[in-house]
C-alpha positions in Angstrom: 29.0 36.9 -33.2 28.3 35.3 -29.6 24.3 34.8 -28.8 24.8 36.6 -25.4 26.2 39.5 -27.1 23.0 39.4 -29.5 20.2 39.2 -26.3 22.3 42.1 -24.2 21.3 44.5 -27.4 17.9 43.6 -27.5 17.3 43.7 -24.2 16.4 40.2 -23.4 17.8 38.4 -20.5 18.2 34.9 -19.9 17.6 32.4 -16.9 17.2 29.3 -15.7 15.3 27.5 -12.8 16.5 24.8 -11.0 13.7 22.7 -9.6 15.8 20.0 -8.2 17.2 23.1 -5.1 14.1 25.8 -6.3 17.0 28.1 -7.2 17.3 30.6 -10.1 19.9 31.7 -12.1 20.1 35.0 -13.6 22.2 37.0 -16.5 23.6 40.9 -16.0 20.1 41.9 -18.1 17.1 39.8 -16.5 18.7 40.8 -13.0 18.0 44.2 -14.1 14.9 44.1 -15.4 13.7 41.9 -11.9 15.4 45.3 -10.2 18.6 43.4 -8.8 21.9 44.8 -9.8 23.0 44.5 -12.9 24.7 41.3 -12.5 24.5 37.6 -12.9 23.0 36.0 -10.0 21.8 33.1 -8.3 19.5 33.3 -6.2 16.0 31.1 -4.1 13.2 30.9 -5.9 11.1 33.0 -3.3 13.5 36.0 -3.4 12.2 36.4 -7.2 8.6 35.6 -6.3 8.5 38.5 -4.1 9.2 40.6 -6.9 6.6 39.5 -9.4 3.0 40.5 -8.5 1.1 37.3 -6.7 -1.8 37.0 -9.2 0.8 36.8 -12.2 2.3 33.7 -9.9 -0.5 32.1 -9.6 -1.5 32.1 -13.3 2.3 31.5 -14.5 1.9 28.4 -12.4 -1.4 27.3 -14.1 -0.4 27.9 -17.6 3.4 26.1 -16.6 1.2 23.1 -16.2 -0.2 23.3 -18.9 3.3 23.6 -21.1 5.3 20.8 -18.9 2.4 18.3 -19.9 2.4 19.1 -23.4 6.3 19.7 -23.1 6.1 22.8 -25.4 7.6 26.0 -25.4 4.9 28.9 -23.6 4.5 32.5 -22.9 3.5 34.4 -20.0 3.6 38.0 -18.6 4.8 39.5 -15.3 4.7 43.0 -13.5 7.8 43.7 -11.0 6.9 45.2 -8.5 8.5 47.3 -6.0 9.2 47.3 -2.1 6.0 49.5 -2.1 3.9 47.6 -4.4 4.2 49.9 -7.3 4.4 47.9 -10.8 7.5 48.9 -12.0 7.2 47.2 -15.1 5.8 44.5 -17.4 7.9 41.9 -18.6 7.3 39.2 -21.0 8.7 35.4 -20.6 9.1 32.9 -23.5 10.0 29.4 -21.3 10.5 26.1 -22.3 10.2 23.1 -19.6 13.1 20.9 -18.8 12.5 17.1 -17.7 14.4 15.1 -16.4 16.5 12.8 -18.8 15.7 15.3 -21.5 18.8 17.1 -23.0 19.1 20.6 -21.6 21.0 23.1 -20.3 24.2 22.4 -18.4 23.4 21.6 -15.0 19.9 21.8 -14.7 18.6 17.9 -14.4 14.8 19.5 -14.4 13.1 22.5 -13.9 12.8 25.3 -16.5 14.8 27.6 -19.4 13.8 31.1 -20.5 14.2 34.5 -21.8 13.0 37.8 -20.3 12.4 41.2 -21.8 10.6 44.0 -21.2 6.8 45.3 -22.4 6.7 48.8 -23.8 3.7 50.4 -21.3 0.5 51.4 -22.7 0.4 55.2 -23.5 -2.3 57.0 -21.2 -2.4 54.4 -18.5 -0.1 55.1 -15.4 1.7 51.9 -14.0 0.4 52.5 -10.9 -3.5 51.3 -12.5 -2.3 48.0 -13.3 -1.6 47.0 -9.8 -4.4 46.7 -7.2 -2.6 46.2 -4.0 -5.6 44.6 -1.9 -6.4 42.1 -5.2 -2.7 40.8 -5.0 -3.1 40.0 -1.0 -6.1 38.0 -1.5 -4.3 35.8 -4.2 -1.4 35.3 -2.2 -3.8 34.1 0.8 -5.6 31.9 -1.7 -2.0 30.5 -2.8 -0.5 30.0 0.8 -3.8 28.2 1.2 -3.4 25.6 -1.3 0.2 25.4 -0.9 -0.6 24.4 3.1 -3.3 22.4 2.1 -1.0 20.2 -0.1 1.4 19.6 2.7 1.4 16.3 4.3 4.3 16.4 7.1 5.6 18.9 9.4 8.4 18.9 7.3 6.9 20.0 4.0 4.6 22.2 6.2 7.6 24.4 6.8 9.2 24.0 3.5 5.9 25.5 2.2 6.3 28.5 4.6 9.3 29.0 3.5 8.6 29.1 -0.5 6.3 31.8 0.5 6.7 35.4 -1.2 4.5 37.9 0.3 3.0 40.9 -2.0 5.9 43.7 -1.7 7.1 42.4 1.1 8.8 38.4 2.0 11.0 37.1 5.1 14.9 36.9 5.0 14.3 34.1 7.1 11.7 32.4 9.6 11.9 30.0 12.7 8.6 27.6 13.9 8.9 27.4 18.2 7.2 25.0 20.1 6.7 24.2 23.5 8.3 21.4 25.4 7.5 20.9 28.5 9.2 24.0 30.5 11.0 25.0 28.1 11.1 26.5 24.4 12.3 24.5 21.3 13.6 25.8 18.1 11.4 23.0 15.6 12.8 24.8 12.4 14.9 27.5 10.9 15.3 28.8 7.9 16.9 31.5 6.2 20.8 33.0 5.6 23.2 32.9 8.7 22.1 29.2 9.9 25.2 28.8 12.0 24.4 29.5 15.8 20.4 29.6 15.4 20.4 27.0 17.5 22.6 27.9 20.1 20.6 29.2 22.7 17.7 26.6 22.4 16.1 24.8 24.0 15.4 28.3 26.7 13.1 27.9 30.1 9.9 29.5 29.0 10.6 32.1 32.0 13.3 33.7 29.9 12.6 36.9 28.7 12.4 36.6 24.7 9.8 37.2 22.0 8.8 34.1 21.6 8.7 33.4 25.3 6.2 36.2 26.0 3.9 35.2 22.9 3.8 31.8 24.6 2.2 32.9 27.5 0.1 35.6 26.9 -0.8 34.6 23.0 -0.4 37.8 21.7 1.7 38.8 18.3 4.9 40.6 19.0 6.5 43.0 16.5 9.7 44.8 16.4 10.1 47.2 13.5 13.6 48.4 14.3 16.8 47.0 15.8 16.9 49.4 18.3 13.1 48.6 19.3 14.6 44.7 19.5 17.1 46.1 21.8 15.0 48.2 24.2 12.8 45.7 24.5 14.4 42.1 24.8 18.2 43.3 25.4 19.5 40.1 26.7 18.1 38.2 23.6 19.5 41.2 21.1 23.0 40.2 22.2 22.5 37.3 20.6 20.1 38.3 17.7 22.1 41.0 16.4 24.2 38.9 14.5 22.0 37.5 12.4 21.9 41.4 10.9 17.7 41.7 10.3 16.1 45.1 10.5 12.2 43.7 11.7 10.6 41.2 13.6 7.4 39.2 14.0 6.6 36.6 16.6 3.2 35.4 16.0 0.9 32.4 18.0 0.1 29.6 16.2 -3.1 28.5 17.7 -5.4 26.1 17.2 -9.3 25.1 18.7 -8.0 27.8 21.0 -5.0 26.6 21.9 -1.2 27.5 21.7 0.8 25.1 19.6 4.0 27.0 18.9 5.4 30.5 17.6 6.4 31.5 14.3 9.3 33.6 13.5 9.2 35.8 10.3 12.6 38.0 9.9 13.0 40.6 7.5 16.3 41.9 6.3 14.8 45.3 5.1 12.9 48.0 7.7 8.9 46.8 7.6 6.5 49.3 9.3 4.2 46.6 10.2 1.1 48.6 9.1 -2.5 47.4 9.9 -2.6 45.4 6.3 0.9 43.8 7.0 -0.1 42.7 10.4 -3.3 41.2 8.9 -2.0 39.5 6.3 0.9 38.0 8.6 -1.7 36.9 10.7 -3.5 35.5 8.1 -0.4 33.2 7.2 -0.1 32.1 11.0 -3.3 30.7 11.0 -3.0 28.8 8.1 0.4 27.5 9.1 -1.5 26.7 12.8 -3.9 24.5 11.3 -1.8 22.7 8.5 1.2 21.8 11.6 -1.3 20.8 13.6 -2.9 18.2 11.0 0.6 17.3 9.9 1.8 16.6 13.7 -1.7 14.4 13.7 -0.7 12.5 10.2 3.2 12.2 11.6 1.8 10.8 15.1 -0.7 8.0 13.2 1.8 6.7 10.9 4.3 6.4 13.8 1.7 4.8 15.6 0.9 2.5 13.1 4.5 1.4 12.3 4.8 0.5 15.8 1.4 -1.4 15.9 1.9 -3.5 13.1 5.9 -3.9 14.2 4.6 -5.0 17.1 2.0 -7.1 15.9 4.0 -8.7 12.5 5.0 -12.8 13.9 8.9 -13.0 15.0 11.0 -15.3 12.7 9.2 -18.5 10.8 10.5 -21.8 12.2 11.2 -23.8 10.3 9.6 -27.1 9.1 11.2 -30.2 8.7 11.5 -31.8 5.3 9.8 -28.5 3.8 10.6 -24.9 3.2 7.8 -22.1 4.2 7.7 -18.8 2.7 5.6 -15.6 4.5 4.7 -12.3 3.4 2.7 -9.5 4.6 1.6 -6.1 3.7 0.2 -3.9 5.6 -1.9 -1.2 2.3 -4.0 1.1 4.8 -3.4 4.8 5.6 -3.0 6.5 9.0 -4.5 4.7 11.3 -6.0 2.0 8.8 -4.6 -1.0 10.5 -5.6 -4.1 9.3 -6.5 -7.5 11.0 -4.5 -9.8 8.5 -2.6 -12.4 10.4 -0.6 -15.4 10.1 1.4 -17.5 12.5 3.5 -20.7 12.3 2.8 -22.3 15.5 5.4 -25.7 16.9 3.3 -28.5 17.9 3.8 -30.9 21.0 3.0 -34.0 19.0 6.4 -32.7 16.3 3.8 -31.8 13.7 3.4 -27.8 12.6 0.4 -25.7 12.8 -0.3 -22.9 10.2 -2.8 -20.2 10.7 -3.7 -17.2 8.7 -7.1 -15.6 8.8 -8.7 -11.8 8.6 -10.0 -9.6 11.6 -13.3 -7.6 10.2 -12.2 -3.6 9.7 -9.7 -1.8 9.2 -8.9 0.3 12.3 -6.6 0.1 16.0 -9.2 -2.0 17.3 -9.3 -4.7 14.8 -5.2 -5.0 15.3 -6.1 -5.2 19.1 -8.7 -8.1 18.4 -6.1 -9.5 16.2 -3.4 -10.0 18.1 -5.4 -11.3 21.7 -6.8 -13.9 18.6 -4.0 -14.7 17.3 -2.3 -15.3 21.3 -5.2 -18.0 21.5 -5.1 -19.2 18.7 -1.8 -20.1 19.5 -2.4 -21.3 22.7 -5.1 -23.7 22.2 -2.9 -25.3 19.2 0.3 -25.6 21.5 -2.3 -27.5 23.8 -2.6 -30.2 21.2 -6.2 -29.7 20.6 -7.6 -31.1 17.0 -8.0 -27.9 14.5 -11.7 -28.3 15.2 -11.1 -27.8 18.5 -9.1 -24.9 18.3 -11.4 -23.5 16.0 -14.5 -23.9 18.4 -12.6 -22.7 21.1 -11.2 -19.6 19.2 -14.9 -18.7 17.8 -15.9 -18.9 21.9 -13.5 -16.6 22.8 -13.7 -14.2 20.3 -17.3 -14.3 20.6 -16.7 -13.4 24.5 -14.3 -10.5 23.7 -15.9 -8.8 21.4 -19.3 -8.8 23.4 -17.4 -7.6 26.6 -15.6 -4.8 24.8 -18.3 -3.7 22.4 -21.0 -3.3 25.5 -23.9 -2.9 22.8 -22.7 0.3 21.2 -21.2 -1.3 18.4 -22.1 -4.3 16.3 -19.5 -7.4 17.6 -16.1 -8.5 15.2 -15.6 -11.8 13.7 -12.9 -13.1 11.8 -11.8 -15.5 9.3 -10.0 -18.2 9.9 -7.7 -21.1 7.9 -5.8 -23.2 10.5 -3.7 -26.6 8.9 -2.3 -29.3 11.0 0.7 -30.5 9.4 2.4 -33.7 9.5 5.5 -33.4 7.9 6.8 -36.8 7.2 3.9 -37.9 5.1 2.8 -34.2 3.9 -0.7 -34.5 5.2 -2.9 -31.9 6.0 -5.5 -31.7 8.2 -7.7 -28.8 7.7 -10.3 -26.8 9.5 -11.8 -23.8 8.0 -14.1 -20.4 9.1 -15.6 -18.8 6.8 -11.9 -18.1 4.6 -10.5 -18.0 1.5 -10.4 -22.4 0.6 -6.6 -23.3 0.1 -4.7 -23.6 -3.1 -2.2 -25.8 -4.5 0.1 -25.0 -6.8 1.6 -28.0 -8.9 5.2 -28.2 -9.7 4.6 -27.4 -13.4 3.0 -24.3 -12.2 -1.1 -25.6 -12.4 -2.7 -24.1 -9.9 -5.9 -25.5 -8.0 -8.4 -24.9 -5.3 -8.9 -27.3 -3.0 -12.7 -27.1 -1.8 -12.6 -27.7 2.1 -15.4 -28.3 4.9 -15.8 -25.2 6.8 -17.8 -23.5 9.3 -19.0 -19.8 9.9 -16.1 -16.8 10.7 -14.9 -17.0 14.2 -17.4 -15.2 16.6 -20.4 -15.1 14.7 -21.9 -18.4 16.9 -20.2 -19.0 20.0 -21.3 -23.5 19.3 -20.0 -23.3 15.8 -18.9 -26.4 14.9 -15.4 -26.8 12.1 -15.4 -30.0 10.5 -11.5 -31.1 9.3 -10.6 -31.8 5.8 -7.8 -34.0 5.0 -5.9 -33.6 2.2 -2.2 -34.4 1.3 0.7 -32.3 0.0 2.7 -34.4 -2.7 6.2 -33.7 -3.6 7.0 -30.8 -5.5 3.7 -29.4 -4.6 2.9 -25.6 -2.6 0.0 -25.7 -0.4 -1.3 -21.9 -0.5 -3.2 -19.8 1.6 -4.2 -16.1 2.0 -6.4 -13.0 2.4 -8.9 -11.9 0.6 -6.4 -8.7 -0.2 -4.1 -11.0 -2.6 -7.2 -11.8 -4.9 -9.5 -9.0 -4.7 -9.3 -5.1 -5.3 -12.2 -2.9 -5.6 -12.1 -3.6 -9.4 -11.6 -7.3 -9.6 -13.9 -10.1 -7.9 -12.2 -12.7 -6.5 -13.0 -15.2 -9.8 -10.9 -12.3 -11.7 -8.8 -12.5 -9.1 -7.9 -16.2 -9.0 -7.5 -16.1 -12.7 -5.0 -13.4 -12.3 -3.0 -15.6 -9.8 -3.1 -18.5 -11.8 -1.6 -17.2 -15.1 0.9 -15.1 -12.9 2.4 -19.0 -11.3 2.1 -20.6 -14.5 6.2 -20.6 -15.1 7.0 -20.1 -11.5 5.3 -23.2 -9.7 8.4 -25.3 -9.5 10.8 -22.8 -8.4 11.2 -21.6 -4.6 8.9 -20.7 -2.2 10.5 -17.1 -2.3 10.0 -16.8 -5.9 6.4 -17.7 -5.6 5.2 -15.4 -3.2 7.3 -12.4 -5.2 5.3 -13.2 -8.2 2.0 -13.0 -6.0 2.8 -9.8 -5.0 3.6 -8.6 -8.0 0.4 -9.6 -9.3 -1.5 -6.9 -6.6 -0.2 -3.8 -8.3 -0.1 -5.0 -11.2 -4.2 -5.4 -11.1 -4.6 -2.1 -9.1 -6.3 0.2 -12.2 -7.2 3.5 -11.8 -10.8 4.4 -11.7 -12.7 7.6 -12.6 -15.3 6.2 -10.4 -14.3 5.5 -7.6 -13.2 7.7 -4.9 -9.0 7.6 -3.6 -9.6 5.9 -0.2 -12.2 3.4 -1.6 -9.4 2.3 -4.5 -6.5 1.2 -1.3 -5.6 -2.3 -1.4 -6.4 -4.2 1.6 -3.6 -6.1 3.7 -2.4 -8.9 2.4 -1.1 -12.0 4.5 0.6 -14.6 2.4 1.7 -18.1 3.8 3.4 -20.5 1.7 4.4 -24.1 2.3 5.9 -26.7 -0.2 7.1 -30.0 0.1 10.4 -30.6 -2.2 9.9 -33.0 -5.4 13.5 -35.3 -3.8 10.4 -37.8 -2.6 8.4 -38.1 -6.0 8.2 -41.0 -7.9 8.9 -41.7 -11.8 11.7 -41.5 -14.1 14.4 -39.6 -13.7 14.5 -35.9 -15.4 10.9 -36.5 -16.1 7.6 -34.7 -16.2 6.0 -33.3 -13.1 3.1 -35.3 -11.8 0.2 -34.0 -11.1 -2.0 -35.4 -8.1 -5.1 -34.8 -6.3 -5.9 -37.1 -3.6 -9.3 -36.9 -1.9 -11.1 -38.1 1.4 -14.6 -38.7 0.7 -16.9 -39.5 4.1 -20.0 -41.6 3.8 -21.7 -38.6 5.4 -20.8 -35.6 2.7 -21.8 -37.2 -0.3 -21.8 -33.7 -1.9 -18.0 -33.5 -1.6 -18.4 -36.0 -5.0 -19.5 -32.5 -6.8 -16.0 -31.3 -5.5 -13.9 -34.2 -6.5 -15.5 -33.5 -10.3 -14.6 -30.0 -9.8 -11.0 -31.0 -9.1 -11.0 -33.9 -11.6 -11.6 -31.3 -14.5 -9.0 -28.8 -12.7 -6.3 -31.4 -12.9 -7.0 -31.7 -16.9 -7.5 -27.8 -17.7 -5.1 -28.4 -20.3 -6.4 -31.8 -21.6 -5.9 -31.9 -25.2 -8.9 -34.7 -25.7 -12.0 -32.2 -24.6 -13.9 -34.7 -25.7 -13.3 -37.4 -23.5 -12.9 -35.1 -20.3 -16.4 -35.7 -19.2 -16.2 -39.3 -19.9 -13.4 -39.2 -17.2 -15.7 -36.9 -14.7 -18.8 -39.6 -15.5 -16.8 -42.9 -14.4 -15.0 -40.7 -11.4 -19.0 -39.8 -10.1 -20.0 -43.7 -11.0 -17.2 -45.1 -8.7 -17.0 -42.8 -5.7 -21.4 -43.1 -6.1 -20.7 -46.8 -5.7 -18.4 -47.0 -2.7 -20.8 -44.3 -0.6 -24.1 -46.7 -1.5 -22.5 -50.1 -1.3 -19.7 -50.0 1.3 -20.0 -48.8 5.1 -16.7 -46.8 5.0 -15.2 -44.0 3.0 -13.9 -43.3 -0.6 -10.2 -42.1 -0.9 -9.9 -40.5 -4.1 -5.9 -40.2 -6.4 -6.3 -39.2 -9.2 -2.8 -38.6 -11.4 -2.0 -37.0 -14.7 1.8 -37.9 -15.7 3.8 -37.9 -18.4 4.5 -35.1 -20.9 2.2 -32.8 -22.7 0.5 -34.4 -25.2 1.2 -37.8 -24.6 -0.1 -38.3 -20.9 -1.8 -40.6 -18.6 -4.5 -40.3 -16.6 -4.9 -43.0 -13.5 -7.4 -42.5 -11.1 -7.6 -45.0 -8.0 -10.3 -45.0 -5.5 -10.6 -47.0 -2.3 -12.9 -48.4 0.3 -12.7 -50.6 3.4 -14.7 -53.3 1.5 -13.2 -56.6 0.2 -16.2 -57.3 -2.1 -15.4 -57.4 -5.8 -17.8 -55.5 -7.9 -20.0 -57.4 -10.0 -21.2 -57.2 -13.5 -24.7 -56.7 -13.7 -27.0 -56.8 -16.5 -29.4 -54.6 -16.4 -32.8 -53.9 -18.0 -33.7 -51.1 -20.4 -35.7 -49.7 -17.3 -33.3 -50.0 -14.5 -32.1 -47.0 -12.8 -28.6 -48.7 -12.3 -26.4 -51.8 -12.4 -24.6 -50.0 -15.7 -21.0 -48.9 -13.6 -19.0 -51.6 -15.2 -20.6 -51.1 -18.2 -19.5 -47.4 -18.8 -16.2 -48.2 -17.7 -15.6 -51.2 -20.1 -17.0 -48.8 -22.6 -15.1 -45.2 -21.7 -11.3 -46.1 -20.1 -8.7 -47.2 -22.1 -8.6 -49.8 -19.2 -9.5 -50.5 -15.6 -9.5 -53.1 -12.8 -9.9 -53.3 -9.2 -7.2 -55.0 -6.8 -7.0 -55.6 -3.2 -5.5 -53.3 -0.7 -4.9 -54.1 2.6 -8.9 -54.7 4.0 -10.2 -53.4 1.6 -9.7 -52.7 -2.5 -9.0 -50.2 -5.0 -10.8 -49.3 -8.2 -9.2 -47.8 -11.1 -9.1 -46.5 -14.7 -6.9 -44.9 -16.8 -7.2 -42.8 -19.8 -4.4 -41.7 -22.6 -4.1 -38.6 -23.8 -3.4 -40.4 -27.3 -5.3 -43.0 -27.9 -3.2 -46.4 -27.7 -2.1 -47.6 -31.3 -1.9 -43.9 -32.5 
């Protein structure tokens, strides 16, 4: 006994919907009870909807939801209806989703599986009661509504209008015009019979044709008959009549107003075009007026925007010698949410390399206009071989001059943030001026990564006689300088402590590899911290633009054994004038040993680090340079730190009494390293200590 012999005796039909091409397939016995012939069929999924009563859509569709989430097998009810909006009869539907991936019936990747039969009607109650004609218009309208209002492009726009089925009544096939200049432009078209639709198009709005004459005078035209079509527009029907439709609408598609275009709805069966139906077509052009005309407005500002920030993105990365760079940049806004992220790579005249990255304030066309006139100075002043203070003063002066000129007191003026790094590439160091951004980052070979606290001066354009002060550092071998926007660290649910914690766990196994890998694994970091809040609103939860700008020197030049363990290094210019830099080299001291296995003796090593840098800013005229190392393998390591001075003095012993206030340095050292010393060093000397991670002897 076959199963399709067993549903044709009941009565129950069987079909299938395709979501993947919104078709739907058909046996002999649901075709009939849809009123097609009795046949199997395939056919769109509008040509069905205009057969089932719009308010049954709408709720099919709701309780569909409803079944594909819980993926669960549902039932709903239908009236067919006829040409005239009569309810022919009540059908009930047993359907089971289909998802992709799922097994399911042959062919059908997604959509949905069912059977059909009919509902015995209730005795006393004529069909004609269950259907209120008016009822069913004003659900469609509420339908189209949302449908438009979901649309985001022109093209899904007219795939919308398309999917449409009006109450007792739905286009064989519809056309969107638009004006060009002088003449008319077919925009769209579709329906059966594509071939030759767009033959005669584009037409010089002079020519006598519907849509021609709708165009210039704004007013619907609507031809009920062939013969109508004929009489009125006879040099268009010689081409028309081939497409074999018995009625015609051309409605305006106006907005504020305005004209934007004609829409084309063609019916293959005779439509009287009463009062009601021109209403309700009406109603549909306004709706498809208003959602083109916001989709041509989203089309045009992502257009616009790919071109700005094309425009705007630096050319190719030149390269540095002896060290490999690595860029990236995202631009996260919508529309015309362009941001002022930057970076730039920028050739020096004295063969060192400048590296800029810094942060326009907004997110909007005129912060990418500030942006790039910045980042052309910027550039300029550098390539002049100015100092990065320099270039920083002068940026802030001219940034501080645009905005004031362009704002003219209506708005409060931009600044910007700013990171610009000298770079001398034989030696790796770094000379760096900062304004009010993010401090670099440096990211060890064994994956440790650490801030490195710079002097810095307020964003760019906030006071015109800013002064920048320069930080020196220097990048060792097998060490990554980093440096970014605020966008790689913080979202609207993560602080930027979060966020550097996130970073640092994410480079962990990944800081010796390639620059490339590196900045992947940054990037990947972004999403993965993006999470969804309840709370907050959609366009308050976008990322903001990220710039990334990586440079690392390769480990060929590092000293120690072969095959051995990275090294870790900070190294540290302390100026007789920023003795609070001394709270930064402590901060980086207890960075360098984050993994320390001796906890206990880690502020020992921050006391004699304070103690020694204390005594070269109080005893000496000149500054304290700061190395401090951590080599050898986990567990077993060493820690040397060196700091030196211009003086050639020794230091002396001292013994102090139990009331002085100092004198103890050597003591605490003699008492707290696992050794130390001083030696000399060209003018001057060098203090040291080291400490084991084991204690010697065991």
């Amino acid at each position: 006994m076959r199963t399709e012999d067993v549903l044709a005796s009941s009565e129950t039909g069987v079909w299938t919907w395709d979501g993947a091409h919104g078709r739907i397939s058909l046996d002999a016995t649901a075709a009939r009870l849809f009123e097609l012939p009795a046949e199997a069929v395939t056919l769109p999924e509008a040509a069905l909807r205009a057969r089932i009563a719009t308010e049954d859509i709408i709720e099919t569709e709701r309780v569909l939801a409803v079944a594909e989430a819980a993926g669960r097998v549902t039932e709903t009810r239908m009236r067919v209806i006829g040409e005239d909006g009569r309810v022919l009869r009540t059908v009930r539907n047993r359907i089971r989703p289909v998802r992709e991936g799922e097994p399911g019936v042959a062919g059908i990747t997604s959509g949905m599986v069912g059977t059909v039969m009919e509902v015995p009607g209730t005795p006393g109650r004529p069909a004609s009661m269950e259907w209120d004609w008016r009822r069913a218009r004003e659900a469609f309208v509420l339908d189209a509504g949302q449908a438009f209002s979901e649309a985001h492009t022109a093209k899904d726009v007219l795939r919308v209008t398309d999917s449409l089925a009006m109450p007792g009544f739905t286009p064989d096939g519809i056309a969107v015009f638009v004006q060009e200049g002088d003449e008319l432009s077919l925009v769209d078209y579709q329906g059966r019979d594509l071939e030759g639709a767009f033959d005669p198009f584009p037409m010089p709005v002079e020519r006598h044709y519907p849509a021609t004459d709708v165009l210039r005078t704004g007013r619907a035209v609507y031809l009920a008959t062939p013969e109508e079509y004929e009489s009125r527009y006879p040099e268009a029907w010689t081409w028309a009549k081939r497409f074999r439709r018995s009625s015609w609408a051309f409605l305006p598609l106006v907005v504020a107003g305005r004209t934007i275009g004609v829409w084309l709805a063609a019916f293959a069966s005779p439509v009287g075009f009463t009062i009601e139906d021109r209403s309700l077509l009406s109603t549909i052009a306004r709706l498809l007026a208003q959602a083109l005309s916001r989709a041509y407005l989203q089309d045009t500002e992502r257009e616009l925007t790919a071109d700005l920030q094309r425009t705007m993105r630096p050319g190719p990365t030149p390269q540095v010698p002896g060290m490999a760079i690595a860029t990236r940049y995202v631009p996260t806004g919508g529309g015309l949410r362009v941001g002022g992220d930057w970076f730039d790579v920028i050739p020096l005249p004295s063969g060192r390399v400048g590296l800029v990255i810094g942060d326009v304030q907004g997110h909007d066309v005129r912060a990418a206009a500030i942006m790039a006139q910045l980042r052309i100075a910027l550039r300029a002043y550098a390539s002049e071989g100015h100092h990065p203070d320099a270039v920083l003063s002068r940026a802030s002066r001219f940034l501080a001059g645009l905005t004031s000129e362009f704002d003219q007191g209506t708005e409060e003026p931009r600044f910007a943030t700013c990171l610009y790094v000298e770079v001398d590439p034989r030696s790796g160091a770094l000379d760096i001026s900062r304004a009010g951004h993010l401090d670099p980052e440096m990211v060890f070979e064994d994956g440790t990564m650490v801030t490195r606290p710079t002097e810095g001066g307020l964003p760019l354009g906030v006071s015109p006689e800013e002064d920048y002060p320069t930080t020196r550092l220097i990048l060792q071998p097998g060490e990554t300088l980093l440096m970014c926007t605020d966008g790689l660290v913080e979202t609207c649910t993560r602080d930027l402590e979060s966020g550097w914690a996130r970073l640092r766990k994410a480079v962990a196994g990944v800081g010796g590899g390639g620059g490339g890998d590196l900045a992947d694994t940054l990037m990947g970091t972004v999403h993965d911290a993006q999470e969804p809040s309840r709370t907050v609103p959609r366009q308050e939860r976008d990322l903001d633009d990220i710039a990334l700008l990586l440079l690392r020197r390769p480990p060929g030049a590092r000293k120690g054994p072969p095959g051995g363990a990275p090294v870790r290094r900070v190294v540290l210019t302390i100026a007789q004038s920023e003795p609070a830099r001394i709270s930064d080299a402590r901060g980086q001291l207890e960075t360098l040993l984050h993994d320390w296995s001796r906890k206990d003796r880690l502020s020992d090593a921050v006391l004699m680090l304070s103690e020694v840098v204390t005594n070269v800013l109080t005893h000496t005229d000149g500054d304290a340079l700061l190395v401090a190392e951590l080599s050898g393998p986990p567990g077993d390591r060493l820690l040397r730190v060196e700091v030196s001075d211009p003086s050639d003095e020794p230091p002396h012993r001292r013994h102090p009494g139990e009331l002085a206030s100092s004198g103890r340095g050597l003591l605490l050292m003699e008492s707290l390293s696992d050794a130390w010393g001083y030696a000399p060093r060209g003018p001057g000397k060098t203090t040291w200590f080291e400490l084991h991670e084991q204690r010697p002897g065991g």
